[in-house]
Structure formats: structure tokens, C-alpha cells
DRENVEXKOL-782607 format. One record per residue (C-alpha): x, y, z. Coordinates in steps of 0.1 Angstrom, whole numbers, plus 2048, in hexadecimal, padded with zeros to 3 digits. Layout:
residues N
SITE|X|Y|Z
...
END
This chain:
residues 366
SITE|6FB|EC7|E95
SITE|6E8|ED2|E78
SITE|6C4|ED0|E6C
SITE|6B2|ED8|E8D
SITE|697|EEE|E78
SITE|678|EE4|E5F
SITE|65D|EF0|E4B
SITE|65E|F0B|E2C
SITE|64D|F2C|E35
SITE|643|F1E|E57
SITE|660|F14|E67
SITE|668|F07|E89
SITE|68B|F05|E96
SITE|68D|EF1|EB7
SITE|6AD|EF2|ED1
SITE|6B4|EE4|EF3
SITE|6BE|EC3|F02
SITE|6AB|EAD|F19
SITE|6C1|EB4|F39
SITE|6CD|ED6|F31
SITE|6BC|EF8|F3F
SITE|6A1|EFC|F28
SITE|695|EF5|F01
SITE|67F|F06|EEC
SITE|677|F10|EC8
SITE|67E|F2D|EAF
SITE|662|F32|E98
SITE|669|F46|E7B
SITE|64B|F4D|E5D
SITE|62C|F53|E75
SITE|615|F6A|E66
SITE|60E|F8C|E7A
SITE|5F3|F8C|E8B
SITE|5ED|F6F|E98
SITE|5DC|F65|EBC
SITE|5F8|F5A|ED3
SITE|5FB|F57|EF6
SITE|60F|F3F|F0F
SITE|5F2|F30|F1E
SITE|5E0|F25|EFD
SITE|605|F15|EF5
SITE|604|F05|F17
SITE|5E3|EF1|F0F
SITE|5F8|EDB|EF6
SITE|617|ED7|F0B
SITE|5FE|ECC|F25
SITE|5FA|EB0|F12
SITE|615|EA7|F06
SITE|62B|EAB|F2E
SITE|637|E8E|F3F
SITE|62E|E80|F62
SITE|608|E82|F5B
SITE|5FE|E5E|F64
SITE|60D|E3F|F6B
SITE|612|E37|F48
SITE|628|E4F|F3A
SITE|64B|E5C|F4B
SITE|64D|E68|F6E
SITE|664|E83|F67
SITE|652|EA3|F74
SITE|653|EBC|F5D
SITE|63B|EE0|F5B
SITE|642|EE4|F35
SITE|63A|F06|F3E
SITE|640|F1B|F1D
SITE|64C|F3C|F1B
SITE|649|F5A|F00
SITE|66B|F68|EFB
SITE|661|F7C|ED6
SITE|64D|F7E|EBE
SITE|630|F89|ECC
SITE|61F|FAD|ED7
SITE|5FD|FB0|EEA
SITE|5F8|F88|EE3
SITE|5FB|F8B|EC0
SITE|618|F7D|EA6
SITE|630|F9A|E9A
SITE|63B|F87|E7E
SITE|65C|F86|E8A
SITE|66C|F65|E98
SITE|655|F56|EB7
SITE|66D|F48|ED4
SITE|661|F30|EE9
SITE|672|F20|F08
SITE|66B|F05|F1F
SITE|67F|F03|F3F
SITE|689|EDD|F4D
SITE|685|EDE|F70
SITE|687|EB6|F74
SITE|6A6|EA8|F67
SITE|6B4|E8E|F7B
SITE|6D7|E85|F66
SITE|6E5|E73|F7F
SITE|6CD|E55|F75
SITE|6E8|E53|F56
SITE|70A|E57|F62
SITE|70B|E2D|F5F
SITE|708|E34|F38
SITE|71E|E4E|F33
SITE|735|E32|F23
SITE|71C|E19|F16
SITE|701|E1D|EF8
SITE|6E3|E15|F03
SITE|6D4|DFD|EEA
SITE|6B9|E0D|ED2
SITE|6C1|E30|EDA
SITE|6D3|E4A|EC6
SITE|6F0|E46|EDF
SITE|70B|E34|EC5
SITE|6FD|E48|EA3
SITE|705|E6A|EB3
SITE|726|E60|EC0
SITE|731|E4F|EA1
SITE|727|E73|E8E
SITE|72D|E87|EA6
SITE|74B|E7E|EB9
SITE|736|E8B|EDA
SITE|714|E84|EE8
SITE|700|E90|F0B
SITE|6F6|E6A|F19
SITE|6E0|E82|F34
SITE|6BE|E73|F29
SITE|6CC|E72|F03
SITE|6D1|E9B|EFA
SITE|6BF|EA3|EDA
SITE|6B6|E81|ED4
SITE|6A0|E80|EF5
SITE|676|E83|EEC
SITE|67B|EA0|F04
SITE|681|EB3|EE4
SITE|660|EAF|ED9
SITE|656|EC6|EF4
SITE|660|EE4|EE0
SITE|64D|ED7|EC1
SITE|62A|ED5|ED6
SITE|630|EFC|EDC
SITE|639|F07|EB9
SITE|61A|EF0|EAF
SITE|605|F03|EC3
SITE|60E|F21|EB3
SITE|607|F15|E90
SITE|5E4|F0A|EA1
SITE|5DF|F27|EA7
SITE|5E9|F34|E85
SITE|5D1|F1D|E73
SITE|5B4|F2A|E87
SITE|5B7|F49|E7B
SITE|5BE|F3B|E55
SITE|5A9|F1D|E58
SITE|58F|F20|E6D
SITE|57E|EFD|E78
SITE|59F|EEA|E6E
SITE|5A5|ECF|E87
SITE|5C4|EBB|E8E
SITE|5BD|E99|EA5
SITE|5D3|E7F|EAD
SITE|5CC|E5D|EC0
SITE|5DA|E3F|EC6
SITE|5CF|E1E|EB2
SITE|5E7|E04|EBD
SITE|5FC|DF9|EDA
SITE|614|DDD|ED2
SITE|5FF|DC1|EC8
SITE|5DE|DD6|ED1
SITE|5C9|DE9|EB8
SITE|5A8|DFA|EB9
SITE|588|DF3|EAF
SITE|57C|E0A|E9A
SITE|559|E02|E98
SITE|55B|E12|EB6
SITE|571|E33|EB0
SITE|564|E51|EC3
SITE|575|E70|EBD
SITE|567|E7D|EE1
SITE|57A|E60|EEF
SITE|59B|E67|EE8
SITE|59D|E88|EFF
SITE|590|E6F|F1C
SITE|5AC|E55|F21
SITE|5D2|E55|F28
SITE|5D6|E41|F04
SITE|5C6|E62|EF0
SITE|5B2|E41|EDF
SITE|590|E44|ECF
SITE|589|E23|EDC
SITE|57B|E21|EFF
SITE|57D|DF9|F05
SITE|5A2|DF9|EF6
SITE|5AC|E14|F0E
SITE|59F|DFD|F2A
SITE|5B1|DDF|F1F
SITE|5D4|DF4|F16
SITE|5D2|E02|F3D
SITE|5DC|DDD|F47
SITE|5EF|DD6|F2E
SITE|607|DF3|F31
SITE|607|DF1|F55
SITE|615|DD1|F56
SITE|630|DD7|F3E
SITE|637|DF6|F52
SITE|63D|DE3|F73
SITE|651|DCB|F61
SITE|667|DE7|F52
SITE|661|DE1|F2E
SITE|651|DF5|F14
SITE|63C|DF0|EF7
SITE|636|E01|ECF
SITE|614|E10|EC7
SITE|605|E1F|EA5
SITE|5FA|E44|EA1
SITE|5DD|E51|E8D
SITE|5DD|E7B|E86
SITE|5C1|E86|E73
SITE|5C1|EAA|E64
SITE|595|EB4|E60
SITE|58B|ED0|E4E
SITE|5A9|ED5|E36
SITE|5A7|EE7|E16
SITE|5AD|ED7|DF9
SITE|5CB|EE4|DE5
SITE|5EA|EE7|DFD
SITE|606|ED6|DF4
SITE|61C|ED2|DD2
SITE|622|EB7|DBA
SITE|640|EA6|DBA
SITE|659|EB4|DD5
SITE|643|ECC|DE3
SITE|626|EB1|DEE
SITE|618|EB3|E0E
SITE|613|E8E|E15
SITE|639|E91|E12
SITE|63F|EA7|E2E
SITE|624|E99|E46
SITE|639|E78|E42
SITE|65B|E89|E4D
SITE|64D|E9E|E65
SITE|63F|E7D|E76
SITE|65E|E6B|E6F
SITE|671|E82|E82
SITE|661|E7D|EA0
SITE|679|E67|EB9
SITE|672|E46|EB8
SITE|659|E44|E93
SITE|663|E29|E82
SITE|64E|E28|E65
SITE|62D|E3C|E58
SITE|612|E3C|E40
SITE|5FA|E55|E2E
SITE|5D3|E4B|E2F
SITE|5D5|E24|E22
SITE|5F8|E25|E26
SITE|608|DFF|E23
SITE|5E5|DEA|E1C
SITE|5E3|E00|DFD
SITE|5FB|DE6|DED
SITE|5DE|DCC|DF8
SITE|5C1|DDD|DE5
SITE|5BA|DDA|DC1
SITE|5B7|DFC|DAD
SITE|58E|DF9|DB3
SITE|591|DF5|DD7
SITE|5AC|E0E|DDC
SITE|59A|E2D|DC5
SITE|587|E48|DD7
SITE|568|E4B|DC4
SITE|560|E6D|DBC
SITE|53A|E7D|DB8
SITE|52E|EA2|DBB
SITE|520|EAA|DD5
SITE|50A|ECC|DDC
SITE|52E|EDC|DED
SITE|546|ECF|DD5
SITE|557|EAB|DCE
SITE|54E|E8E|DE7
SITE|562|E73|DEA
SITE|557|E4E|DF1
SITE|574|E44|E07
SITE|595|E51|E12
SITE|5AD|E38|E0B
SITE|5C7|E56|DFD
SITE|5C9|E62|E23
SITE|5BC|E85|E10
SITE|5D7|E8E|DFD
SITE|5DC|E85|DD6
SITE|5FB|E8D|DC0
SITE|609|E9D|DE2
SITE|5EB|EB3|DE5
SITE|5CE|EB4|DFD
SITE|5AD|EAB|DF2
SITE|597|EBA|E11
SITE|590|E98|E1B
SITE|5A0|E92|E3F
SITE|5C3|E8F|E3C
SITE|5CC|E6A|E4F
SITE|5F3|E63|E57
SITE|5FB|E4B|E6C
SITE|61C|E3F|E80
SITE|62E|E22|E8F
SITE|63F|E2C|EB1
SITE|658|E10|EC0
SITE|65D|E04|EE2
SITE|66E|E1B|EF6
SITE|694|E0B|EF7
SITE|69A|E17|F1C
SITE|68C|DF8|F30
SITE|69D|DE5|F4F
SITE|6A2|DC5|F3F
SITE|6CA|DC0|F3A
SITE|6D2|DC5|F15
SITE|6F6|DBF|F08
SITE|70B|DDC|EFB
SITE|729|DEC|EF3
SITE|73D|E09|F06
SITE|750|E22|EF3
SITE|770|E14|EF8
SITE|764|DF8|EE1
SITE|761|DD8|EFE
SITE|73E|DC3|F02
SITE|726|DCA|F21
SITE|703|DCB|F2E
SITE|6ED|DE6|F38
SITE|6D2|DEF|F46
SITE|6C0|E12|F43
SITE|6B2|E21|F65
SITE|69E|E41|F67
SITE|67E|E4D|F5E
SITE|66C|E41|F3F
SITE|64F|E3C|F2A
SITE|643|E16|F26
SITE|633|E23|F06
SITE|641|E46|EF5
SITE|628|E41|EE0
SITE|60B|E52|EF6
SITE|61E|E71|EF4
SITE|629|E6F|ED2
SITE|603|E7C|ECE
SITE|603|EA1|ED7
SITE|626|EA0|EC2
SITE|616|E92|EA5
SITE|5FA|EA9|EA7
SITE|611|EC5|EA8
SITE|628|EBB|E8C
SITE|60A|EB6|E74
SITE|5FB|EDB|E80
SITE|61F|EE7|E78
SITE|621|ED7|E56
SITE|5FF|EE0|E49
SITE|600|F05|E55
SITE|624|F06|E41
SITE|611|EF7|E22
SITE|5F2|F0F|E27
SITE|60B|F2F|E25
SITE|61E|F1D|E09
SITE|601|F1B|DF7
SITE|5F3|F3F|DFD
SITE|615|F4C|DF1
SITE|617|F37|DD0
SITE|5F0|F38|DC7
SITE|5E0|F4E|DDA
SITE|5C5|F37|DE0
SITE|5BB|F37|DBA
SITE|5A9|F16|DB6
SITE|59D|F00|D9A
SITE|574|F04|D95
SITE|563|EE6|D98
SITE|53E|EE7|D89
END
């Protein structure tokens, strides 16, 4: 299996399978010097790891991350950064009943058809358990942009659950660090607690919508056409399990605006350009504008629920199935530390792209 690795100068090469011994990540391009140490890694993964509350996965797992190289008296050598996370909590005898069926929405059938092979224990590569390994890399490019780009913030948050959205005359950044739904919304939270509860006692699941925004972003990193950093914010999303479609700053009700509505009026301001909206999501021509950068992302329902679905086994003949063991009525809550991590990753990549092609040279304005 190929094309386990992304970025450009950054780049992050993930391993490991759900119900194997451990995973982890290989970073290779992190500049020298850099602040790193296990237990600022470990704030991230904390967010991320299952089993916190009732509405995410009851697997029990530390995520505790461990240093392998890379790094001398806390700091980045430059040389590749390994980082493993042990699974202590695998429980694969919750999928020997599927070892001959493919479960419904899952990656089960498109691996075997390519492969020839797959590891039904919790799904192998496909399982979000992967996305463990991406929280700890993004915590290293984090920690990379505060030393490059100090006051840079990268937030995600929740907007929508299934047929649920926000209000957001009532978005609160502070909010969002408050509730198990990492929403800016207080009175949504409240209402989705219910809502997901009951779906979780029925054994079903439900979709939700994720909003990253990337503050304090210089203007001028990404490319124009291949290079552009919308781009790669839009794969990097997109490879997160379960994304099913994403959007950069107005995104799909762009194509509902009129060319007036849709423009970002532009003024001077006594610090530069000042924009009178953000409908580009902070990026034009592939480039950032230092507006925030907004990209947003549809997860869908997780497909392991207890409702009988019909199937196929491998051997061709019809059945049913049901999938047992432990896991999350909506993915989409912890998609939100991935996300956050994936967008650090791909705008660190782009900052050291952009160092090395320009130097930071920029245009004079006024």
C-alpha cells in the first residue's frame, strides 16, 4: 500500500493499524531547533483519544506518544521526528463475525477488491484510529509555527450535527473548549447532548459539519495554479476518514451570490489592506490573504451501527450484518483535533515552501 505520506518540505508519513501493536508517524523536513517535547504533543492527542465521554467511543485508549528521534535536549535535530503511540485497548474479537462479510459503508470491499487482503480488526488503515498519529505530527508543526509564526492560531469546532446547525449570532470562540461538541454555540451544545444520546442508545449514528479556522496567517503562502494552498487544505481534509465533501470560506453558496455580494471589498487600512468580508475563506488565486483562513467539512454517519444492513460475504452470496463493538455515534466530534492538526501541518508546509522559494520578499503596498 502506497501513498501513506503528504505534504512538500513538511512531510508527515503515518504507519500502524487500528488493532496492531502500536502506530505512529515519521516526520521528515522539521526545521532544527524547534521546541519539542512529549507532553506538549500529548495536549493534542488528549483531545483527540477515545473513551472521554459518553459520546464518543468507549475504547480506552492513553494515546500516550513517544519520542523515538529527532530530537536532542527537547529541541528538533532536523533529522526525521518518530513518533509512536502504543494500543493498549484493542478488543478484535468484537470482529471475528466480519471477517467474511463487508460491513456496509466501510472501506471493507474497496481494499479487498485492490488489495486482494484486508485486516477486518476494527478496519486496519482504514480505521479513524489512524488519525491518532496525525494529531501527534500536528502538534509538532504547532509547535513549528510558534516559533515561525508567532500568534498564529489554528481552531476547529463543530457547526452542524445531522440536521442541527449553530447559531451563529451566538458563536463564542471561549465556548468551544467548554463542551464535548468543541461548538462555539452554548444552546446547540445543550440541545445536541440529547439528541446524540438518544441515537447513541438506539445504536445509530449521525453526520456533522466542521469549521477550522487558521487566525493570524500571513498573507503570501501558497502558489498559483498547482501549488495553491486552498488546494491542499481541501485534500488534507478530504483525507480524513469519513469527509465526504469540503469547502474553502463561502464554499458551495458562492454559486448563490452575485459577483457584488460575493467580492471582498478592499480599503487601506493604517496596517495594510482591510477587507470588508471574507467570502474567499482567505485565500485568492491559491494564496492567502491574511484574512482567517475558513475550510469547512462534511463528516458522514459513522457506518458501524446495530441496525441489520444487508451485505455480501466474500465468497459472493447475500446476507445481513450487524457491527458490534465500540463506536462513535458521531466521528465527527473527533474529526476536530484531526482537522486542526491537518490544517497546522499544511500551513507550516506552505510557510517553509514559501521561505524557500521567496524568502519572504513581499509586494509593497502603499
Amino acid at each position: 500500500m502506497s501513498l501513506n505520506t503528504y505534504g512538500h518540505l513538511f512531510r508527515v508519513t503515518t504507519w500502524g493499524e487500528s488493532h496492531g501493536p502500536a502506530l505512529g508517524a515519521t516526520i521528515d523536513g522539521c526545521p532544527p531547533g524547534i521546541p519539542v517535547v512529549a507532553e506538549d504533543l500529548q495536549v493534542w492527542l488528549d483531545k483527540r483519544k477515545p473513551g472521554q465521554n459518553k459520546y464518543t467511543t468507549q475504547r480506552r485508549e492513553a494515546d500516550e506518544v513517544e519520542i523515538l528521534s529527532g530530537v536532542f535536549e527537547g529541541r528538533s535535530t532536523g533529522t526525521p521526528i518518530q513518533l509512536m503511540i502504543r494500543n493498549t485497548d484493542q478488543r478484535s474479537k468484537d470482529y471475528g463475525d466480519i471477517a467474511e462479510k463487508f460491513r456496509p459503508g466501510h472501506a471493507d470491499i474497496t481494499y479487498w477488491q485492490k488489495y486482494g487482503i484486508r485486516d477486518y480488526r476494527g478496519g486496519g488503515r482504514s480505521s479513524a484510529r489512524e488519525t491518532a498519529a496525525r494529531v501527534a505530527a500536528g502538534g509538532v508543526a504547532r509547535a513549528a509555527l510558534a516559533e515561525l509564526a508567532p500568534g498564529l492560531q489554528v481552531i476547529g469546532y463543530m457547526v452542524g450535527m445531522g440536521e442541527k446547525s449553530i447559531d451563529r449570532s451566538r458563536f463564542d470562540w471561549d465556548e468551544i473548549e467548554r463542551n464535548p461538541f468543541w461548538t462555539p454555540d452554548a444552546e446547540a451544545a445543550a440541545d445536541w447532548a440529547g439528541y446524540l444520546d438518544g441515537l447513541r442508545k438506539s445504536g445509530s449514528s449521525v453526520g456533522a459539519l466542521i469549521e477550522v479556522t487558521v487566525r493570524g496567517c500571513p498573507p503570501g503562502l501558497g502558489a498559483p495554479v498547482y501549488g495553491k494552498l486552498d488546494t491542499d487544505l481541501a485534500a488534507a481534509m478530504m483525507s480524513i476518514n469519513a469527509v465526504k465533501g469540503v469547502e474553502i470560506g463561502e464554499g458551495m453558496a458562492a454559486a448563490r451570490l452575485t459577483g457584488e455580494a460575493n467580492a471582498d471589498e478592499i480599503s487601506m487600512g493604517p496596517d495594510g489592506p482591510v477587507y470588508s468580508s471574507n467570502h474567499s475563506g482567505g485565500i485568492l488565486g491559491g494564496i492567502s490573504t491574511g484574512q482567517d483562513i475558513v475550510v469547512r467539512f462534511a463528516v458522514k454517519p459513522t457506518s458501524s451501527i446495530l441496525t441489520s444492513r444487508k451485505t455480501i460475504t466474500k465468497s459472493g452470496e447475500d446476507t445481513e450484518i450487524i457491527t458490534k463493538g465500540r463506536h462513535d455515534p458521531c466521528v465527527g466530534i473527533r474529526a476536530v483535533p484531526v482537522a486542526e492538526a491537518m490544517a497546522a501541518a499544511v500551513v507550516l508546509d506552505h510557510l517553509l515552501l514559501d521561505r524557500g522559494q521567496t524568502g519572504g520578499q513581499r509586494g509593497p503596498i502603499g
